[in-house]
N, C-alpha and C positions, 0 to 999 in steps of 0.2 A: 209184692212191693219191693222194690229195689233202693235199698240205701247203705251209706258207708257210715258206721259210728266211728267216733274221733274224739277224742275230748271232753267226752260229757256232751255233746252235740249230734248232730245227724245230719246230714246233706244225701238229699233226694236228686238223686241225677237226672232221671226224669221231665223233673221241672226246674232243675239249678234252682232248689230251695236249701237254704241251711235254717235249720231249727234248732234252739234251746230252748232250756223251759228254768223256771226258775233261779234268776239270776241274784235276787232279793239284794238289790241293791240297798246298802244303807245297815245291813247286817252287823257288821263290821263294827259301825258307829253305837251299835244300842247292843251292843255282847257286854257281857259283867269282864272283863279282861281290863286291864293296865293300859297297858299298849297298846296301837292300831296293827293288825296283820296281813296289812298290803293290800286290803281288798280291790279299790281303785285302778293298782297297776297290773294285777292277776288279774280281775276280768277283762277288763280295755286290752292287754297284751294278748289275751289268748282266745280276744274275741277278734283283733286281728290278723292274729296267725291262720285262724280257720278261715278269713276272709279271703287271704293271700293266698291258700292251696286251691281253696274250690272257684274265685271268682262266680259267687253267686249271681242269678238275677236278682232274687229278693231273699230275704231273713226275715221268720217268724221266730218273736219268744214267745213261747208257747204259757207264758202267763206267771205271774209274779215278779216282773220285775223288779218291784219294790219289793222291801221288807215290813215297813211298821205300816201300821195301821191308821194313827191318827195324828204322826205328825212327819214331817222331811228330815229326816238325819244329818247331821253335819256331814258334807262332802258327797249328798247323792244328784243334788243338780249335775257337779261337774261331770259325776260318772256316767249319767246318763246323758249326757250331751256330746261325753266323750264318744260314746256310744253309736251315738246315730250320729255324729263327726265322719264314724270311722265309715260307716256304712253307705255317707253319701260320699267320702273320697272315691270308692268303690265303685260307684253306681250305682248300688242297688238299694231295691226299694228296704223301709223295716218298718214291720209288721208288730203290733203285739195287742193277742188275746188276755183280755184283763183275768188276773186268778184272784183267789178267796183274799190274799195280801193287798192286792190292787187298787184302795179304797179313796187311795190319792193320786189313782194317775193321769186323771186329767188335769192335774196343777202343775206336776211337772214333764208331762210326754204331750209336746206339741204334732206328735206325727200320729199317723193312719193307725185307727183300732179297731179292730174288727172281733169280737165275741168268738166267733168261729170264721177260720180264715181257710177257704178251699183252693189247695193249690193246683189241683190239678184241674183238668174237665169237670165241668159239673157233672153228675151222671146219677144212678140210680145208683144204689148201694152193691148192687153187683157187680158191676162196672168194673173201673181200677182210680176211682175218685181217691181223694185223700183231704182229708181235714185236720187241721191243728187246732187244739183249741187246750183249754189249762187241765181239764177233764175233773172239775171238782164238782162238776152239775153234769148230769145226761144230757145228751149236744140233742141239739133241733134239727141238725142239717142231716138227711144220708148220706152216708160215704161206706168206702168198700174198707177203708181203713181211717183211724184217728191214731195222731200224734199226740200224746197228752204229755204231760210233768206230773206235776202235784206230790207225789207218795214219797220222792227221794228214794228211789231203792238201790236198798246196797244187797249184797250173797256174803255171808263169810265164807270160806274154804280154805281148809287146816287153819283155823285160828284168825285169819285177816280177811275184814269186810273192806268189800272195794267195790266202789258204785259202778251199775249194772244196768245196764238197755231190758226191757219184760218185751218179748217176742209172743204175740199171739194170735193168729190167724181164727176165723170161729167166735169170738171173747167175747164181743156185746152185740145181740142182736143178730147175729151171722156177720159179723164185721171184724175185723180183723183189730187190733192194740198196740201200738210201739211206745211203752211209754219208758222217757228216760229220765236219765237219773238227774239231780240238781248239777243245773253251770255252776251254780258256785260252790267253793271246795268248802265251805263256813259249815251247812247243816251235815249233821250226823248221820241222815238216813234212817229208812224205817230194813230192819234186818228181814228179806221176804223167805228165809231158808224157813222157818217154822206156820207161816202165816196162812190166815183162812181167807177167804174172798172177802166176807165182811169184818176184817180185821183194816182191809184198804179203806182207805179214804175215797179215794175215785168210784163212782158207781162205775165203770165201766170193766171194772174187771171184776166179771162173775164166776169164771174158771183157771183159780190160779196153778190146780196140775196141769194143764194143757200151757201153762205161759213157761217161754225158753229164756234163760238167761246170757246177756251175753256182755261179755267185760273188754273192754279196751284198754292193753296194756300201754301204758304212756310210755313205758320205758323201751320195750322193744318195738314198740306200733303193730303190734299183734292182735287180732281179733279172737278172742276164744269163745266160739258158740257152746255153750253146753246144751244136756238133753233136755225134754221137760222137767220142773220143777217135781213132777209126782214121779218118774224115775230119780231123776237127781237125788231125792230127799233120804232114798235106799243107803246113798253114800253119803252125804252128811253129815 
């Protein structure tokens, strides 16, 4: 499968899909902090700067959009309206698979939802299909690969953890895993440098030495693939 990480995001060329996964809109508003910390203008701006490079056909969030559970946060209508604003200035369609957070998104997401969303061909799991979905339940659809969220993984290396794309071909079922880290910069991440399969949250990853990590330097716009997780861990 062919994709460019950016941002905490992914864009599949293929299908001129860009995906994010957990944006958890309203974050911000329900933190024990003082202050607001911009959440509003960092996601809306950097949701469309990735607009403006890749000229998507359509945008899957790959689930979470929201944050809380059982009620709206002050200031997540606008964000999310800002949202899919930005996405019909664009043209393109936005997609979002509901995650474990999502318990209110039909009160405020008047657009298209799809539990598992197939952007490619349908096809058989061997295929080159590809599904998004939030990956906090075993997906019903075959695909030759799943785009999940859910876990927030971050790698530390020499001392600083920084959110990381899990590359794994094989991983559930003979299907391949691209799951990436949180859009939004708010949650901490789960640290995956020490971690067991069932230490994830996602069933979907059963073999976390075979998963590759891969970090998107924001600063230089450098992609650093590293080796497997079960090499890697030699040097960590």
């Amino acid at each position: 499968m062919e994709f460019d990480p950016r941002d905490r995001a992914v864009y599949l060329p293929e299908t001129g899909t860009l995906v994010c996964a957990d944006l958890h809109v309203g974050r911000d508003a329900t933190s024990d902090v003082e202050f607001r910390v911009g959440e509003h203008e960092d996601l809306t701006e950097r949701f469309e700067a990735l607009l403006d490079r890749y000229d998507p056909a359509e945008v899957v969030v790959a689930g979470d959009l929201l944050h809380s559970f059982d009620r709206i946060p002050t200031g997540a209508t606008a964000t999310v309206r800002a949202l899919a604003g930005i996405a019909a200035d664009s043209g393109c369609r936005m997609v979002v698979t509901p995650g474990n957070h999502d318990t209110m998104l039909e009160e405020l997401w008047d657009g298209q939802i799809e539990t598992e969303c197939a952007v490619g061909e349908e096809a058989d799991a061997d295929d080159s299909s590809v599904v998004v979905t939030h990956g906090h339940v075993e997906p019903e659809s075959d695909a030759a690969w799943y785009v999940v969220g859910h876990d927030h993984p971050t790698i530390e290396i020499e001392g600083v953890r920084r959110p990381c794309y899990l590359y794994g071909p094989d991983q559930y079922d003979g299907s391949g895993v691209l799951m990436l880290p949180s859009f939004s910069r708010l949650p901490a991440g789960i640290r995956v440098n020490g971690l067991s399969a069932s230490e994830f949250q996602s069933p979907l990853v059963t073999d976390v030495g075979s998963l590759r990590p891969i970090v998107h330097d924001d600063k230089s716009c450098e992609v650093h693939e590293f080796p497997t997780l079960r090499r890697l861990r030699r040097f960590l």
